[in-house]
N, C-alpha and C positions, 0 to 999 in steps of 0.2 A: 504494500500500500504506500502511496508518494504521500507527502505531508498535507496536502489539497485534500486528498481521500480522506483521511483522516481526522479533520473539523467538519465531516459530515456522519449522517446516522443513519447504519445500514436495519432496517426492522428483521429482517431477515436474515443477516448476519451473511455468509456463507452460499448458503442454500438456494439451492439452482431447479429449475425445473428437470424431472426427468422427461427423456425423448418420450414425444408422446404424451405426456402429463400433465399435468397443471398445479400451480400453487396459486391458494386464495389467497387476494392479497389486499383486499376489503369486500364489502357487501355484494356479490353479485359479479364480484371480480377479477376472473381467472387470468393467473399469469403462464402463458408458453412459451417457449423457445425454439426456434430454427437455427440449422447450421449454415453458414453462410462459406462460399468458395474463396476467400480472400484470406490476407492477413486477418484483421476482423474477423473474425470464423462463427460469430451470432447472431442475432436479432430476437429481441422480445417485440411478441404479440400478445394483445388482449383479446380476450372475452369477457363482453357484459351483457350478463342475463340481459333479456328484455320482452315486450311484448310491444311486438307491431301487427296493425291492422286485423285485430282480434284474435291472435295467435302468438303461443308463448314461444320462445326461442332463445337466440343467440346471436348478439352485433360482433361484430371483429372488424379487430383495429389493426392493419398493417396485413401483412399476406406471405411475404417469403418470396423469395426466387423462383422462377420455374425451373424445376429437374424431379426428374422419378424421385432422388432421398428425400427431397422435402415433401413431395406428393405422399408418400407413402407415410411420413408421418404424419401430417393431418388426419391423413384416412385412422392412424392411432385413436387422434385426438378425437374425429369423429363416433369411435366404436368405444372409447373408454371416458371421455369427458363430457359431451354434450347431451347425458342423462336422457338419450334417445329422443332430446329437439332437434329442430333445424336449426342452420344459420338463415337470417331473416335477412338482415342488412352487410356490408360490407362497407367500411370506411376507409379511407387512406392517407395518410398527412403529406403525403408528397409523394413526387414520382419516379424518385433513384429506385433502380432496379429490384433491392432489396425489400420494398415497401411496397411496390404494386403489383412487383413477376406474378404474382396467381390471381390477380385479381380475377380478371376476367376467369379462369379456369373456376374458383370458389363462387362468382357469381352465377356463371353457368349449371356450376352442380348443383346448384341449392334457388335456382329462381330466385337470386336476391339482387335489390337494386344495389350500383354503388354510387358512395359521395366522395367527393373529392372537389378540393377548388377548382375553378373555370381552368387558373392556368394551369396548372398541374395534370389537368386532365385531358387538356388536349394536346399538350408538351407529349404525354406519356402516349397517346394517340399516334401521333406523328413519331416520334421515335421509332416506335414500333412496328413502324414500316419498314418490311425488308431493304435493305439499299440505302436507306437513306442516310445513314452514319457516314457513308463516301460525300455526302456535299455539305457536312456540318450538322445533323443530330448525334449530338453528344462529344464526350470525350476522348474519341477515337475514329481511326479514319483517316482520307488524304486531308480531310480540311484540320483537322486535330492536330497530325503530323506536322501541316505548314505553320500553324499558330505557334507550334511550340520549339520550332526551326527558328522560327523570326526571334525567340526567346532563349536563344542559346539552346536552343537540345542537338549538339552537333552529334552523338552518337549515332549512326547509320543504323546497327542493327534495331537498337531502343527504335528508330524512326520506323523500321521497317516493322515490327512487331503492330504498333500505331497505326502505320495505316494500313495492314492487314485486319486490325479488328474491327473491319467496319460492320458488324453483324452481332457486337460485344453485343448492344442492350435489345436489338429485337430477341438474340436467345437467351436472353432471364426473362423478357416480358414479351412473348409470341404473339399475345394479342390482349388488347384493351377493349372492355365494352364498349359501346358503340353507344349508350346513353348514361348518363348521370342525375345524379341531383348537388346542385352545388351549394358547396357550403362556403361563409363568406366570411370576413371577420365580425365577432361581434354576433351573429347567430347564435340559434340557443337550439338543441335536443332534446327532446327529453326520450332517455333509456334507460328503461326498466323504470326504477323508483327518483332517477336523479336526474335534474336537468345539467346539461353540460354546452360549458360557452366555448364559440369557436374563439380562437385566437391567432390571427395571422404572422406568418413570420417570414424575413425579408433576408436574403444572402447566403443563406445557404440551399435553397429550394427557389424556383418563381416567385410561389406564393405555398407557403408549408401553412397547416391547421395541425395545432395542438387543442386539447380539449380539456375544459377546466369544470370541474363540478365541488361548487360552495359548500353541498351541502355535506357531499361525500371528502372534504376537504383533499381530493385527490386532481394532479395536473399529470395528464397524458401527453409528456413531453415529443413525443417524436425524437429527431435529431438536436433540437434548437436548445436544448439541453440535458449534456451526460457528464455523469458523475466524474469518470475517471478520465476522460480523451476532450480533447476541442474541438468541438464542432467542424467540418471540414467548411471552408468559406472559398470560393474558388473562381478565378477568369477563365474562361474558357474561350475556345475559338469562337464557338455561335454570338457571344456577346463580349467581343476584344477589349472594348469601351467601357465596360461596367466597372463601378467600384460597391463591391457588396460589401465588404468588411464592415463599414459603418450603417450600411441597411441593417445588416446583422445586429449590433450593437446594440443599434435601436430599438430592433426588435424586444431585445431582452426587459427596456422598460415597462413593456407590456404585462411584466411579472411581478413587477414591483410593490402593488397591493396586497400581494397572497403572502400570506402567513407562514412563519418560519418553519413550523411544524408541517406544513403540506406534502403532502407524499406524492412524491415523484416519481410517475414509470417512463423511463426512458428508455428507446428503441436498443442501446446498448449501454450495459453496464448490468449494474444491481440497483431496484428500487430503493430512493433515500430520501433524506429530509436532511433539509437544511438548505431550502433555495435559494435564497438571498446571499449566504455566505455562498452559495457555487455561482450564483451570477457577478461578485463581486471576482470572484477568483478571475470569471472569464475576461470581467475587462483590467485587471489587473496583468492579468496574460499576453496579450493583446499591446498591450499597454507596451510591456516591455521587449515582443518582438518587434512592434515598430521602432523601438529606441535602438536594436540591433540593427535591424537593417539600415536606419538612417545613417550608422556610424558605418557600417564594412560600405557605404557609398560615398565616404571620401574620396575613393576612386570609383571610375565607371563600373558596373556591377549589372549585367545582365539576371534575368529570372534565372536561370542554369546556377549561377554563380552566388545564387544568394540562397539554394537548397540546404549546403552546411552549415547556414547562418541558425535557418528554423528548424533541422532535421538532423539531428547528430546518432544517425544508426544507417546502416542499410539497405538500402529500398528496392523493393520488387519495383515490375515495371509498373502494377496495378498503382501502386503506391508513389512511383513517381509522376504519373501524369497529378494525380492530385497533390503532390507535392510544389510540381512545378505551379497547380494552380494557386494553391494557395501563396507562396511566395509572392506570384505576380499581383494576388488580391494586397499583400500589403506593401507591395511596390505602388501598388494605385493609391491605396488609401493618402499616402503618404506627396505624391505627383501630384493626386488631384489635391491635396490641400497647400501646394507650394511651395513643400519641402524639398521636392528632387525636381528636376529637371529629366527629360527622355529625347535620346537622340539615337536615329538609326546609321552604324556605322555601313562603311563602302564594303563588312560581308555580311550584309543584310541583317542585322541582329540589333534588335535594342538593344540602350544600356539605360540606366540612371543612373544619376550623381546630385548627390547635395548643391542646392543654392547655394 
């Protein structure tokens, strides 16, 4: 446990879902787990009792990747947890692979509608079109490749790997429902016994929905906060121009009335409490890679160059294109507030440098 871990309070301690099983982790509210193909190798999903359109059931929040292991254990969860109801609904907080691959597969099995925000939903639509990764959906691909060229990635093979995976997110997410119901900031649920408020979040998804219920003093964090890792914040080729880091930031205001005690499920990690002091960490966090990268840009410092600055380990390639993203997020943060300067030299490659 790093020392951030540790001024936080795990209820749970330890104790992890078995594959296939479920831990209650308040009223109505079952905690699961997936394995995920990555470094990352998890994701928590919820189940909350509920009763839609006069019929008792089961809402779920988040969905897993597409592949047989994960399929197969749903089908667990379905024949040992869901006390022989159906899933009713199907919710999603955003549209990284991890979060919506079964959507459609889960809504399909079970006639259930899904929600998801407008953008998220049709990001996750369009992605999920075979081919389209080669002209710029998503992080992979020849348009991936060239964004992250212009950004110092001179490794050939790393580029070649890039724009081979132009198929990376249509095979975790093969197909997206074709309708929704959207959820907005500021919306209200009501599931099972609780009403639960939408809350929008900025920088690291389009548009991410996390879900708050007063009454169950419970916040369904998604990604926008996890206990132990930071958030991934990231420029990507599709949007070269954005500076999310502070979309991000801002977002995190939005948590700033809920109570210390609020029990946190986030998409990874272990459910905890103590949100305030974990939102405080993140901009404390934040804080101080900006003040690193500001200083290794005394001299010109392309995204490539500024990896050992935030990333002092290793990195698959999974892990470096979001490496490279996030770097460039706080080479922006930092440009677009007037701190660096960017200029692309005669071998096509930006750099910054401090004013």
């Amino acid at each position: 446990m790093n020392p951030n871990e540790m001024k936080l309070e795990y209820p749970w301690d330890t104790q992890l879902p078995e594959p296939g099983h479920a831990i209650e982790v308040g009223e109505g509210v079952l905690w699961i787990r997936m394995p995920l193909p990555f470094a990352l190798d998890h994701i928590n999903l919820w189940l909350l009792r509920d009763t839609y359109q006069g019929k008792e059931g089961w809402t779920v929040i988040d969905c897993g990747v597409s592949n047989t292991a994960v399929k197969d254990l749903w089908e667990q969860v379905f024949d040992s947890v869901l006390q022989g109801l159906p899933i009713l609904r199907v919710i999603v907080t955003h549209m990284h692979p991890d979060h919506v691959g079964l959507a459609g597969w889960l809504c399909e099995r079970w006639s259930a509608p899904l929600y998801m925000s407008m953008t998220d939903f049709m990001t996750a639509r369009l992605w999920s079109m075979p081919g389209i990764s080669e002209s710029g959906g998503g992080p992979n691909g020849v348009a991936a490749e060239e964004h992250f060229a212009k950004h110092g990635l001179v490794d050939q093979e790393a580029r070649r790997q890039i724009r081979e995976r132009a198929n990376y997110y249509p095979d975790l997410v093969p197909f997206v429902p074709t309708t929704f119901n959207r959820l907005i900031d500021g919306a209200t649920l009501t599931i099972g016994k609780h009403q639960w408020r939408c809350i929008a979040g900025y920088g690291h998804a389009p548009e991410h929905i996390a879900l708050y219920s007063a009454e169950a003093r419970i916040l369904i964090s998604g990604d926008m906060l996890l206990p132990r890792i930071s958030t991934n914040v990231s420029v990507f080729n599709y949007e070269p121009e954005s500076n999310p880091l502070p979309l991000y930031l801002d977002s995190l205001d939005a948590y700033e009335d809920l109570a210390e005690d609020t029990l946190v499920l986030p998409s990874h990690g272990r459910p905890f409490k103590g949100i305030q002091e974990r939102i405080s960490q993140q901009h404390e966090h934040h804080e101080a890679r900006l003040q690193e990268v500001l200083d290794a840009c005394v001299a010109p410092k392309s995204t490539h160059d500024i990896i050992p600055v935030l990333f002092r380990r290793e990195l698959d390639l999974h892990q470096l294109t979001f490496a490279m993203g996030e770097a460039l997020a706080h080479l922006h943060a930092l440009y677009f507030e007037g701190k660096l300067r960017r200029e692309m030299g005669e071998d096509g490659i930006y750099r910054f440098q401090t004013v």
